[in-house]
PDB file with one MODEL, atoms N, CA, C and O in Angstrom:
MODEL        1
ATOM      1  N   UNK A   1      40.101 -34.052 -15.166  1.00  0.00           N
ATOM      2  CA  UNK A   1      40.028 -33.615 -16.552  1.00  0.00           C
ATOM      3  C   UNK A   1      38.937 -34.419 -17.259  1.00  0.00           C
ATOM      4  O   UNK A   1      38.917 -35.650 -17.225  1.00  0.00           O
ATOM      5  N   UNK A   2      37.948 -33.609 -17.958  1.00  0.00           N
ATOM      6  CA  UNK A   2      37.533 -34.667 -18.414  1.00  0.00           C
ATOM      7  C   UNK A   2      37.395 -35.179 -20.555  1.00  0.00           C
ATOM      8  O   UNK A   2      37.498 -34.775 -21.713  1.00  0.00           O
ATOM      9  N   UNK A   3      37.160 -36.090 -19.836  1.00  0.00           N
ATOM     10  CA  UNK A   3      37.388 -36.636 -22.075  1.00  0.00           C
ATOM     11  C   UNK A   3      36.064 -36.909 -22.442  1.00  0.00           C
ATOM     12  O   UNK A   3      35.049 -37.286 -21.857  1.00  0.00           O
ATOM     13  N   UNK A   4      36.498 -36.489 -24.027  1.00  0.00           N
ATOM     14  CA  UNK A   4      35.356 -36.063 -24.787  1.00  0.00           C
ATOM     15  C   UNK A   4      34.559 -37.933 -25.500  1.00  0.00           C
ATOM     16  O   UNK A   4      35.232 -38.925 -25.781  1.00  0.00           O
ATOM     17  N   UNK A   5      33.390 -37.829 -25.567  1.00  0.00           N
ATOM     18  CA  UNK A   5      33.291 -39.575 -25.751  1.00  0.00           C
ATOM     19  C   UNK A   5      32.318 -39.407 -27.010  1.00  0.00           C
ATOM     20  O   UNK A   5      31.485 -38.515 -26.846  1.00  0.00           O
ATOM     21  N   UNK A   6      32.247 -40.116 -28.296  1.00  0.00           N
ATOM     22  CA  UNK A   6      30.888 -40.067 -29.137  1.00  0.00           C
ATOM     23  C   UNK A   6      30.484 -40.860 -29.032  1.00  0.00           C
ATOM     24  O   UNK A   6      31.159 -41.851 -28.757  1.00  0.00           O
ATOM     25  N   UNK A   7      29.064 -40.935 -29.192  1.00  0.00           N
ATOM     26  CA  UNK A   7      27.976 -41.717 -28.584  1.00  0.00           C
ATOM     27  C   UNK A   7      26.701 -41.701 -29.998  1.00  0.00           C
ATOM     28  O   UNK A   7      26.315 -40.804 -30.749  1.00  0.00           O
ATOM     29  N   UNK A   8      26.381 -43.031 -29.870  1.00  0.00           N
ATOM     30  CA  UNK A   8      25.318 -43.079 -31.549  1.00  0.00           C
ATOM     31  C   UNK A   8      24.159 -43.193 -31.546  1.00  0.00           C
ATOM     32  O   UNK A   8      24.097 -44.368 -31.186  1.00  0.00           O
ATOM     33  N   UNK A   9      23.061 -42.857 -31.680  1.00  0.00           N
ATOM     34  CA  UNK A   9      21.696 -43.025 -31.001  1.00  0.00           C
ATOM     35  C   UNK A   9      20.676 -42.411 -32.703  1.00  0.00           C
ATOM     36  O   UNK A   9      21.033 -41.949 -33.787  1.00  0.00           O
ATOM     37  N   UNK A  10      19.539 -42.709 -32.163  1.00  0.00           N
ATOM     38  CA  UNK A  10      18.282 -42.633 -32.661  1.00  0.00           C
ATOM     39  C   UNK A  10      17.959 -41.058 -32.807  1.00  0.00           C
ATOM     40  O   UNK A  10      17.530 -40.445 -31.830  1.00  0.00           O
ATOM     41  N   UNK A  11      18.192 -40.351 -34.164  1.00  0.00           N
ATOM     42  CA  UNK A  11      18.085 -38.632 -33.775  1.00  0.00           C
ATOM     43  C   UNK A  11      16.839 -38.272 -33.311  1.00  0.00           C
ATOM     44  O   UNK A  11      16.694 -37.257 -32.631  1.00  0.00           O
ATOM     45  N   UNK A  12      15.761 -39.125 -33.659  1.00  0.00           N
ATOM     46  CA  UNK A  12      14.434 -38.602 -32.832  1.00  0.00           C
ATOM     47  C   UNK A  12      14.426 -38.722 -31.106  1.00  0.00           C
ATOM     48  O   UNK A  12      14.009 -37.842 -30.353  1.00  0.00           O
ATOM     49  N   UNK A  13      15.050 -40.163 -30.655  1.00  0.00           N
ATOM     50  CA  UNK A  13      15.320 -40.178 -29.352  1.00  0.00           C
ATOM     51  C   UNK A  13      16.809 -38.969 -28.646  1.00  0.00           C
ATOM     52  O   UNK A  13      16.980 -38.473 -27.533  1.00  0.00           O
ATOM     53  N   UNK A  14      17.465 -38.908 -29.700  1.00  0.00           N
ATOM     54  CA  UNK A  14      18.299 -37.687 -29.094  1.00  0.00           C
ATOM     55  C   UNK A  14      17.588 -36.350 -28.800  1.00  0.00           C
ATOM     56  O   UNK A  14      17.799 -35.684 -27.786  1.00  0.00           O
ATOM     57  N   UNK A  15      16.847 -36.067 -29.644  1.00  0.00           N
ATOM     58  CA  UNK A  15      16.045 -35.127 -29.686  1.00  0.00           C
ATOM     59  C   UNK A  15      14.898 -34.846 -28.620  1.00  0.00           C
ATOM     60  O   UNK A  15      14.649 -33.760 -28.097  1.00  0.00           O
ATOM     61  N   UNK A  16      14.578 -35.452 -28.517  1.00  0.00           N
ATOM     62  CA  UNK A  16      13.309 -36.316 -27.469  1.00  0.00           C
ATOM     63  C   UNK A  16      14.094 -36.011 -25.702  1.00  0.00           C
ATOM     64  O   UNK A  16      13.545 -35.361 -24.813  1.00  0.00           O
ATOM     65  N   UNK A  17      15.506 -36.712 -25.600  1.00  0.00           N
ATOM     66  CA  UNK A  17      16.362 -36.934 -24.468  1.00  0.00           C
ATOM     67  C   UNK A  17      16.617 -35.346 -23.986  1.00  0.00           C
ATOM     68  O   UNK A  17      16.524 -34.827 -22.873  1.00  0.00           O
ATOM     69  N   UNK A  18      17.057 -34.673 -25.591  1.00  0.00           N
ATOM     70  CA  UNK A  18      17.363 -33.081 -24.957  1.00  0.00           C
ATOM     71  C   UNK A  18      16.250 -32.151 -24.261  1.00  0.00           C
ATOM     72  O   UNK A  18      16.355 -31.466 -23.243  1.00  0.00           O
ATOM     73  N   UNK A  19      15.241 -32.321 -25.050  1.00  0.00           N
ATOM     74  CA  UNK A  19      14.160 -31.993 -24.621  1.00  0.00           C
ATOM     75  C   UNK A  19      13.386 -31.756 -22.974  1.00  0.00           C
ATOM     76  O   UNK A  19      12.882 -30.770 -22.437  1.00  0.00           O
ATOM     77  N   UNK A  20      13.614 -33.348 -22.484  1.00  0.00           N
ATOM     78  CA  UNK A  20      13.488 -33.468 -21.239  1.00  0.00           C
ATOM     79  C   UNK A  20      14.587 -33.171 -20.357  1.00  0.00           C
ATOM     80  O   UNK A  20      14.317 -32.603 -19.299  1.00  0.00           O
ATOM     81  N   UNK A  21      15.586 -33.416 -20.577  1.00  0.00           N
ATOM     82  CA  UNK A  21      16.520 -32.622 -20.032  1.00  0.00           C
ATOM     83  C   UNK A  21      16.172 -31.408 -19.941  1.00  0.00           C
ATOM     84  O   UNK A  21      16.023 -30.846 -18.856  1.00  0.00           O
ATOM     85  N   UNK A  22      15.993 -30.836 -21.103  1.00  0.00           N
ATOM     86  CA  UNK A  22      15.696 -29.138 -20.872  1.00  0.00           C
ATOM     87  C   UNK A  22      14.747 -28.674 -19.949  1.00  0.00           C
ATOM     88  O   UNK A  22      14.788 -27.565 -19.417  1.00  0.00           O
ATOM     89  N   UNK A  23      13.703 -29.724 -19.724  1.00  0.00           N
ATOM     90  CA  UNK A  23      12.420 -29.507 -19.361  1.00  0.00           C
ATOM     91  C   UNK A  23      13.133 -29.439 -17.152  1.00  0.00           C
ATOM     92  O   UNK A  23      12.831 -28.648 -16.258  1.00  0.00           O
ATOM     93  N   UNK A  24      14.046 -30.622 -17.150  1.00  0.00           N
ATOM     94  CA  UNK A  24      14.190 -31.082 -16.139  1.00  0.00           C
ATOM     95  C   UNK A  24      15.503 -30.110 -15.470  1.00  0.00           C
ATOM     96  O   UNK A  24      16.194 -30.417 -14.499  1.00  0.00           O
ATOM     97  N   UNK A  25      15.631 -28.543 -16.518  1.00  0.00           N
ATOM     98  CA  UNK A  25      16.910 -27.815 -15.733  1.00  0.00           C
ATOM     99  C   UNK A  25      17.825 -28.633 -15.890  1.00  0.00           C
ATOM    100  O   UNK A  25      18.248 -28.881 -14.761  1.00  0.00           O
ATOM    101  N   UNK A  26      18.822 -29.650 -17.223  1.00  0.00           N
ATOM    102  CA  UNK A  26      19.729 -30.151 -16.847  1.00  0.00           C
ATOM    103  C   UNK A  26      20.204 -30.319 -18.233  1.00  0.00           C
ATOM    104  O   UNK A  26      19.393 -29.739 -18.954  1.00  0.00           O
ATOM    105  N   UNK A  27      21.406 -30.992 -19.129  1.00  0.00           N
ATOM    106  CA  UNK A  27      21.394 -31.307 -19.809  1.00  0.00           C
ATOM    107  C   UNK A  27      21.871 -33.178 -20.344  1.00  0.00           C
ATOM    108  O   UNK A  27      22.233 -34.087 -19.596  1.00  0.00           O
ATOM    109  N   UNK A  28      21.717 -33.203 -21.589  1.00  0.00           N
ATOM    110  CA  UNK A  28      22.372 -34.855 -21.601  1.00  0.00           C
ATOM    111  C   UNK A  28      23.721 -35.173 -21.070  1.00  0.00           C
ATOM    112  O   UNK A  28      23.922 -36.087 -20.271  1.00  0.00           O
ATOM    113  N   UNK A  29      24.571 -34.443 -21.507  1.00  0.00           N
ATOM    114  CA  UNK A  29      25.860 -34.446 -20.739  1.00  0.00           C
ATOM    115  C   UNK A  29      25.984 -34.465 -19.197  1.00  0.00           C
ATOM    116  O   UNK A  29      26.789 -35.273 -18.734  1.00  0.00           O
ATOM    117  N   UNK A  30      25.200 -33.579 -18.233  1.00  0.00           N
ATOM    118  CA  UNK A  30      25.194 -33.875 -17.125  1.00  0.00           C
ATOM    119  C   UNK A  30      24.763 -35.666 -16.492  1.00  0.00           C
ATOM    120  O   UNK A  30      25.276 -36.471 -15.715  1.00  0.00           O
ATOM    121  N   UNK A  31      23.707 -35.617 -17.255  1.00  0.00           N
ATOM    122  CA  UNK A  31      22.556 -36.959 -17.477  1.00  0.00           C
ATOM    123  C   UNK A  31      23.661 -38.215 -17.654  1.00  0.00           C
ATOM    124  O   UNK A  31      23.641 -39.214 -16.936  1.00  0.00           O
ATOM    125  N   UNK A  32      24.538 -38.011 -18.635  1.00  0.00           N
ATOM    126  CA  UNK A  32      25.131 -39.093 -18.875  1.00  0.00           C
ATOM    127  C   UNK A  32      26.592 -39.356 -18.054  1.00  0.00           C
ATOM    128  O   UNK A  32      27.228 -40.396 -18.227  1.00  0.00           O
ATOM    129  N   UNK A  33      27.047 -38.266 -17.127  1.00  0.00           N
ATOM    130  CA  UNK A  33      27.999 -38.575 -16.335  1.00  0.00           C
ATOM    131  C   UNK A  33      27.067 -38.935 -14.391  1.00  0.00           C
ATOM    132  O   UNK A  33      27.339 -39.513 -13.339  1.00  0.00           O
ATOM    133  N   UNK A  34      25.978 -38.150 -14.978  1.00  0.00           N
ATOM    134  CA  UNK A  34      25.403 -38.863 -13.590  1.00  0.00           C
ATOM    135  C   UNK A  34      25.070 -40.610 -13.667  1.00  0.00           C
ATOM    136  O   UNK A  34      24.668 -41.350 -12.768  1.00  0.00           O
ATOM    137  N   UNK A  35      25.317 -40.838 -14.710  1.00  0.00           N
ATOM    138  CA  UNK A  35      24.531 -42.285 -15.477  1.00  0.00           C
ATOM    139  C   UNK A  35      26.064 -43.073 -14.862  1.00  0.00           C
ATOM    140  O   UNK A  35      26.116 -44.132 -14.237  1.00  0.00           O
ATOM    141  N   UNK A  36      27.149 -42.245 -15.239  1.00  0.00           N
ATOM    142  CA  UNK A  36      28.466 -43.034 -15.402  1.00  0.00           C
ATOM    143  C   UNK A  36      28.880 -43.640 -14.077  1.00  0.00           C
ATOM    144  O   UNK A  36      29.452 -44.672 -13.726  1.00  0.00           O
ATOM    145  N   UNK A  37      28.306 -42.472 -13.426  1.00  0.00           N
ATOM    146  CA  UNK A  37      28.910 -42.767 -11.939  1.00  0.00           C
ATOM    147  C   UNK A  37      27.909 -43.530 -10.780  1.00  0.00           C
ATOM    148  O   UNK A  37      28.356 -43.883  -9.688  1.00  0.00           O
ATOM    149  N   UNK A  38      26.681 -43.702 -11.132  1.00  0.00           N
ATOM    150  CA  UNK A  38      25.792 -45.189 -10.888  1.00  0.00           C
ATOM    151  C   UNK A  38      26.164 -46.429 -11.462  1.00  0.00           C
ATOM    152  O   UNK A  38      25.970 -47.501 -10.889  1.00  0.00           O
ATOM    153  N   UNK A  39      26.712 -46.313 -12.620  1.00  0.00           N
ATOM    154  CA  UNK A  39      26.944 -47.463 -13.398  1.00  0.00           C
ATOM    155  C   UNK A  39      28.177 -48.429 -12.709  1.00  0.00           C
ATOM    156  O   UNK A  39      28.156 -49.645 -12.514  1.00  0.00           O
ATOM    157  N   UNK A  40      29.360 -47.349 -12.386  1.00  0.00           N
ATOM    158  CA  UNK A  40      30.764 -47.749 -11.538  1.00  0.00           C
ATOM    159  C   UNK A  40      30.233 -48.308 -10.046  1.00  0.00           C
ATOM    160  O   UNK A  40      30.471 -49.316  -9.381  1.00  0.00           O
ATOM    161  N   UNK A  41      29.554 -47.354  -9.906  1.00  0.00           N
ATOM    162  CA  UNK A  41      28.748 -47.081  -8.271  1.00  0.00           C
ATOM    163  C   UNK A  41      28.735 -48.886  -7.953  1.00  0.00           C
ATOM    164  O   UNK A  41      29.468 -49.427  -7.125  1.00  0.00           O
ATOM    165  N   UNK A  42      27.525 -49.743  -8.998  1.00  0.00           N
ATOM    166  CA  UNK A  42      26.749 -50.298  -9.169  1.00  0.00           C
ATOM    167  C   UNK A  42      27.633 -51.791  -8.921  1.00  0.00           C
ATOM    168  O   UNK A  42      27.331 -52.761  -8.225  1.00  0.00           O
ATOM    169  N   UNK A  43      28.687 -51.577  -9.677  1.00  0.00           N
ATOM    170  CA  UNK A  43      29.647 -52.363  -9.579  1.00  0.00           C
ATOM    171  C   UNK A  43      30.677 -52.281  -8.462  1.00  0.00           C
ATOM    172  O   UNK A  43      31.358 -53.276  -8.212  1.00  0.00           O
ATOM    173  N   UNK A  44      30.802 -51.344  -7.892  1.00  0.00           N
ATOM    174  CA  UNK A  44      31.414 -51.049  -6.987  1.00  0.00           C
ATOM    175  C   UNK A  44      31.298 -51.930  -5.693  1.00  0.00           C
ATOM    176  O   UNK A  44      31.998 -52.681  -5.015  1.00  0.00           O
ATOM    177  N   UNK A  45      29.621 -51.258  -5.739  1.00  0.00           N
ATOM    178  CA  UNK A  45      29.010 -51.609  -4.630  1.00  0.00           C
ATOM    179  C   UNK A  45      29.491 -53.528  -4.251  1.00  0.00           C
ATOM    180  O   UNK A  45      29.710 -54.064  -3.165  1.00  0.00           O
ATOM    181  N   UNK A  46      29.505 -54.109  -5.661  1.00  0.00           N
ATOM    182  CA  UNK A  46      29.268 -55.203  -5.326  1.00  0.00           C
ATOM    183  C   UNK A  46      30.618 -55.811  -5.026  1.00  0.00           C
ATOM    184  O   UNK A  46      30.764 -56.952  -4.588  1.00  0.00           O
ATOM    185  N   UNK A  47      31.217 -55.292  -5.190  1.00  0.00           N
ATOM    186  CA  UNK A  47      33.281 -55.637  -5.323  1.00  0.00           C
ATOM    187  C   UNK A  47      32.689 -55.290  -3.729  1.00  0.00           C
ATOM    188  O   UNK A  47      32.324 -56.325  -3.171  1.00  0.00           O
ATOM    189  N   UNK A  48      32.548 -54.243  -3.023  1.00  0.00           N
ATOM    190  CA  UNK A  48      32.868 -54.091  -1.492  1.00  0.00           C
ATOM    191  C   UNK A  48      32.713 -54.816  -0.681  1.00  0.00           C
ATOM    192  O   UNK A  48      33.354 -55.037   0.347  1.00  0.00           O
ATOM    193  N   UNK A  49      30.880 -55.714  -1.539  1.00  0.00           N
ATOM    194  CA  UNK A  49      30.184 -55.952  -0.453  1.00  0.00           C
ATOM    195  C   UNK A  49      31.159 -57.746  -0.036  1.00  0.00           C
ATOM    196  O   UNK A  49      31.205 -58.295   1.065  1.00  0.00           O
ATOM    197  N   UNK A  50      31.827 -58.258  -1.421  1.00  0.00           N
ATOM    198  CA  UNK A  50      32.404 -59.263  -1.630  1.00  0.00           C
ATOM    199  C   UNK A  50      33.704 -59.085  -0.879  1.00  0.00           C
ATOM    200  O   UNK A  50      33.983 -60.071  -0.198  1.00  0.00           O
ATOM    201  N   UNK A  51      34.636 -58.019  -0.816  1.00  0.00           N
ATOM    202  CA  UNK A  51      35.771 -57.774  -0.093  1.00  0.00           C
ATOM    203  C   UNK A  51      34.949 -58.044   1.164  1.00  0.00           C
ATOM    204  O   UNK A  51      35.232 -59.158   1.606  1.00  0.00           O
ATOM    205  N   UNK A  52      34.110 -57.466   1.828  1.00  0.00           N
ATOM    206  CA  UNK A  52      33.589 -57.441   3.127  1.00  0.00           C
ATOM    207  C   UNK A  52      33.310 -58.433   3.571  1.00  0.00           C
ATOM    208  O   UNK A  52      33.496 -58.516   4.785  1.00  0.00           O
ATOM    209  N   UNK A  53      32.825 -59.482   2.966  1.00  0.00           N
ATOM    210  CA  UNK A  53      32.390 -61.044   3.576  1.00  0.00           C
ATOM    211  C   UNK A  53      33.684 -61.698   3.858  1.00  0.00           C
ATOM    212  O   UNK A  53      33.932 -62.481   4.775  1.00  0.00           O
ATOM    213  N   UNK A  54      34.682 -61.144   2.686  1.00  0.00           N
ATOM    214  CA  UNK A  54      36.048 -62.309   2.622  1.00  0.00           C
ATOM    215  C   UNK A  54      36.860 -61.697   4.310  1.00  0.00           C
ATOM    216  O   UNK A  54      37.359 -62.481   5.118  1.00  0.00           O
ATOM    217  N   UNK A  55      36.823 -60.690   4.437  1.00  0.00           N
ATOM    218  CA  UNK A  55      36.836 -60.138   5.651  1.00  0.00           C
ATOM    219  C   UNK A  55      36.521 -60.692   6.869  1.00  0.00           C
ATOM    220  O   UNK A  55      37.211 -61.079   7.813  1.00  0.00           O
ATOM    221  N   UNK A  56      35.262 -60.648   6.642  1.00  0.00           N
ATOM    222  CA  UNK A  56      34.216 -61.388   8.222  1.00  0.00           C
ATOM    223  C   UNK A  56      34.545 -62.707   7.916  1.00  0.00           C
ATOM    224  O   UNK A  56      33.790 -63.370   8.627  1.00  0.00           O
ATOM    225  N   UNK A  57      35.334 -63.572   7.178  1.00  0.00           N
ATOM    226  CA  UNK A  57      35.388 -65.065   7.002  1.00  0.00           C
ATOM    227  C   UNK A  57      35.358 -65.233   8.112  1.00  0.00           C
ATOM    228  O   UNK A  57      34.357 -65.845   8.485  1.00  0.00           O
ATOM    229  N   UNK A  58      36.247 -64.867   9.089  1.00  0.00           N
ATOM    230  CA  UNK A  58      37.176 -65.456  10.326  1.00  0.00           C
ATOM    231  C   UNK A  58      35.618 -65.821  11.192  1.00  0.00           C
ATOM    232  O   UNK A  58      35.396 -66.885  11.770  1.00  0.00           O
ATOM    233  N   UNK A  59      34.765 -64.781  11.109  1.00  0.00           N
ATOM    234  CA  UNK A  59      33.696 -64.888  12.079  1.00  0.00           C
ATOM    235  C   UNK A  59      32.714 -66.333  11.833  1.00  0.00           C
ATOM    236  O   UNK A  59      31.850 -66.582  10.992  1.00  0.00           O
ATOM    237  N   UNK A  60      33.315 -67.189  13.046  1.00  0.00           N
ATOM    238  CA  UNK A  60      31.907 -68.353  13.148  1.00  0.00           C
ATOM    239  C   UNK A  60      31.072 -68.172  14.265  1.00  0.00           C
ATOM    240  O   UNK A  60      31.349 -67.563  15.298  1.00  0.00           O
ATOM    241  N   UNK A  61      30.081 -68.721  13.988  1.00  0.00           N
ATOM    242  CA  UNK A  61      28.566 -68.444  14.999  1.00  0.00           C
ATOM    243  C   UNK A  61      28.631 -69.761  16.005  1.00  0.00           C
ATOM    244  O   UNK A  61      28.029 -69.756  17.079  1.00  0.00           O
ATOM    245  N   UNK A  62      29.341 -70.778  15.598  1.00  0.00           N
ATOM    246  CA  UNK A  62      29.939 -71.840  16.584  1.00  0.00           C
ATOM    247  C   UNK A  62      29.031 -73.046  16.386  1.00  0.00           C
ATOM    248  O   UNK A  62      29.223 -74.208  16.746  1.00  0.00           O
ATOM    249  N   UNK A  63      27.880 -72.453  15.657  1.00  0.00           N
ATOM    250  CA  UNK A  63      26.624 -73.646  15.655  1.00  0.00           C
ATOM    251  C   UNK A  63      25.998 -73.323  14.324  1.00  0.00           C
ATOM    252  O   UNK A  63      26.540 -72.433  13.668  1.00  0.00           O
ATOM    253  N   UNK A  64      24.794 -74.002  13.768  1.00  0.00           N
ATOM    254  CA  UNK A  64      23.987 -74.364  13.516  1.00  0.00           C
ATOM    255  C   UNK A  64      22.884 -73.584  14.002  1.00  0.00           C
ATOM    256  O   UNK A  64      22.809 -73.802  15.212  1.00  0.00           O
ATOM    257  N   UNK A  65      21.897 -72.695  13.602  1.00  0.00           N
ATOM    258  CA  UNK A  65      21.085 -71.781  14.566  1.00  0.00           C
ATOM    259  C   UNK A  65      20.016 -72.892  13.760  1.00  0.00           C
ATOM    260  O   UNK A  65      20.284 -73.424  12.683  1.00  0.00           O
ATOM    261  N   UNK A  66      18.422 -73.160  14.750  1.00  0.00           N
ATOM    262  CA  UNK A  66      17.104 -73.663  14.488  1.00  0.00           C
ATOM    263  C   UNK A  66      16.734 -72.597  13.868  1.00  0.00           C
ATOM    264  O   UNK A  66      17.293 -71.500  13.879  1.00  0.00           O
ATOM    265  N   UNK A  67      15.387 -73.045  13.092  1.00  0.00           N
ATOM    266  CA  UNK A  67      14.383 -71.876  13.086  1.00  0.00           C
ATOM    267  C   UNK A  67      13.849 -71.085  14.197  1.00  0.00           C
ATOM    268  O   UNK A  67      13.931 -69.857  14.203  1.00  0.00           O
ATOM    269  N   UNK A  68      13.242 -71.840  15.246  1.00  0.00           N
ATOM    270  CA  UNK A  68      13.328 -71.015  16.285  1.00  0.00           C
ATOM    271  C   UNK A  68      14.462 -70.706  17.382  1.00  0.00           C
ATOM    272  O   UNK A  68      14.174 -70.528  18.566  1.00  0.00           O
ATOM    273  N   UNK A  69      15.960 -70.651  16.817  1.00  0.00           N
ATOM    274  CA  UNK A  69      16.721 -69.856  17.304  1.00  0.00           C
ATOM    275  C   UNK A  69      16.895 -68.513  16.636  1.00  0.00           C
ATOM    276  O   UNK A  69      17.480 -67.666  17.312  1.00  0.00           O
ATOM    277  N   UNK A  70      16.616 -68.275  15.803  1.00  0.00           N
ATOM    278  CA  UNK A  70      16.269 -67.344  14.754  1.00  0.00           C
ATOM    279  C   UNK A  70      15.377 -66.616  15.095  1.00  0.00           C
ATOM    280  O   UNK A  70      15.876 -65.494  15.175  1.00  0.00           O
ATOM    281  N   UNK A  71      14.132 -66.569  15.399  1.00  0.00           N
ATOM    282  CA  UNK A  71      13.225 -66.261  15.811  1.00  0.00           C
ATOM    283  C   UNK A  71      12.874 -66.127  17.329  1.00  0.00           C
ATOM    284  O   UNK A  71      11.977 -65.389  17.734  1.00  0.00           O
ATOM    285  N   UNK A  72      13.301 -66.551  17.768  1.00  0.00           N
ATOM    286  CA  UNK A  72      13.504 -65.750  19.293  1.00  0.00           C
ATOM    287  C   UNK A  72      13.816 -64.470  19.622  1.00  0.00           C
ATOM    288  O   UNK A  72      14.593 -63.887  18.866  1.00  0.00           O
ATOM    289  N   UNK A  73      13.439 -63.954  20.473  1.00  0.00           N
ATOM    290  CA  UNK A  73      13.293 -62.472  20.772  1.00  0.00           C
ATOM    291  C   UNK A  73      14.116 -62.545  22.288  1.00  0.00           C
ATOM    292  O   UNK A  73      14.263 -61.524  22.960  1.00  0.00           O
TER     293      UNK A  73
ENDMDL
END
């Protein structure tokens, strides 16, 4: 379902925003839930990547790697 949100802006830049939208086949409303769901995305991403390390804790490498253990092929 979705909810209705007001939002306060600059009427020349609103104006300006619809515009290109229009230009781009889309409107602000689409624009601003595609915005919403990068924004969560964004944060998301970073909650996972943090669950994921706490995860791999268990994993040790047993050592100390050199620079050229690193670099070995």
């Amino acid at each position: 379902m979705n909810k209705n949100i007001t939002l306060s802006a600059d009427e020349a830049l609103i104006r300006r925003s619809r515009q290109k939208a229009q230009q781009e086949n889309t409107t602000l409303n689409e624009l601003f839930r595609q915005w919403l769901k990068q924004y969560v995305g964004q944060n998301h991403s970073s909650v996972d990547f943090m669950e994921l390390m706490a995860e791999l804790e268990y994993a040790k490498a047993g050592r100390k790697f050199t620079r050229d253990d690193l670099n070995e092929r």
